[in-house]
C-alpha positions in Angstrom: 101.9 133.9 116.5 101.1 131.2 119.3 98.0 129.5 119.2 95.6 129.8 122.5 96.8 125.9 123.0 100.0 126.7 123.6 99.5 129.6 126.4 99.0 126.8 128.7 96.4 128.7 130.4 93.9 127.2 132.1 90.3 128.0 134.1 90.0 128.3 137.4 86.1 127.7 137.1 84.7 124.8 138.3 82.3 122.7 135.9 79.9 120.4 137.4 78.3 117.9 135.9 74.5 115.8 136.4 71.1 116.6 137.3 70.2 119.4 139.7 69.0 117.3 143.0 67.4 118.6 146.2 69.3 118.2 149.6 66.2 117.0 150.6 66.4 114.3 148.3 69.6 112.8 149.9 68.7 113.5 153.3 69.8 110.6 155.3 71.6 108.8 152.5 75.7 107.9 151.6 76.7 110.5 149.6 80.2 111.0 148.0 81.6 114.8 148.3 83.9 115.4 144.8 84.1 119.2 145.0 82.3 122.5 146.1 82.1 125.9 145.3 80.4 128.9 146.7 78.9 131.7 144.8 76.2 134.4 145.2 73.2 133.4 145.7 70.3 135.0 142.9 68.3 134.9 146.4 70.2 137.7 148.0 67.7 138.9 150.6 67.9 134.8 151.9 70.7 133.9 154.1 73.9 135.3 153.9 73.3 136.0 150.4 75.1 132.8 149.2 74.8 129.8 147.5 76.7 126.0 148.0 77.3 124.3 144.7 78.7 120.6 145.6 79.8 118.2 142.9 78.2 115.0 144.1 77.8 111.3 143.7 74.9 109.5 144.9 74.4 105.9 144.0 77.3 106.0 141.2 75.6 108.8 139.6 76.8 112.2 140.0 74.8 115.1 140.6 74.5 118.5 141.5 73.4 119.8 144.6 72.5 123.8 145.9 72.0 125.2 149.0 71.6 128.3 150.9 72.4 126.4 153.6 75.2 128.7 155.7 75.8 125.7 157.9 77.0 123.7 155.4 78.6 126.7 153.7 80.9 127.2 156.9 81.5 123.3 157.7 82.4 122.5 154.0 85.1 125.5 153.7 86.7 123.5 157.0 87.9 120.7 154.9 91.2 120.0 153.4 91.8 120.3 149.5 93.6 116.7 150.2 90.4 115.3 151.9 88.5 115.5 148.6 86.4 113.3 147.8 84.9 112.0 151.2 81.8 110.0 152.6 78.9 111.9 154.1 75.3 111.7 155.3 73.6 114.9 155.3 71.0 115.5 158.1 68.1 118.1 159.2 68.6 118.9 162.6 66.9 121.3 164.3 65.9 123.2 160.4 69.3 123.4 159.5 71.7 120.6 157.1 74.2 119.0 158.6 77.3 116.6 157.9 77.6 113.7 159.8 
């Protein structure tokens, strides 16, 4: 009998790891982008019913950020596997998040 070791299987989940932070909190600051994920949202009457998990590291520390923010959602999905991580700045224009 083969031990589960040895089934070479392996999780398609993504684990992130840090502190929970606020976009807020890095408006307007250098952030690195490692990885992202989307998921429903447990706030399904807000938005499109979807949240944005991104793996992120701010000052050498990485942390976790969430949004509903569809914006994001949309411009995030846009980038390349290969492009991971990158550079960003995240800004509020007109009440929505942006990458600059």
């Amino acid at each position: 009998m083969k031990q589960f070791s040895e089934l070479g299987i392996e999780t398609s989940l993504k684990s992130f790891e840090g502190d929970k932070i606020s976009p807020e909190s890095v408006l307007n600051k250098n952030i690195k982008v490692i990885a992202f994920k989307i998921q429903d949202s447990k706030y399904k009457d807000k938005g499109n019913g979807k949240c944005l998990h991104m793996q992120i590291e701010l000052n050498g520390e990485k942390r976790v950020l969430f949004t509903g923010s569809g914006y994001l959602m949309d411009t995030i999905q846009k980038v390349k596997e290969a492009d991971f991580p990158f550079t960003t700045i995240i800004i509020k224009e007109n009440r929505r998040f942006e990458f600059t």
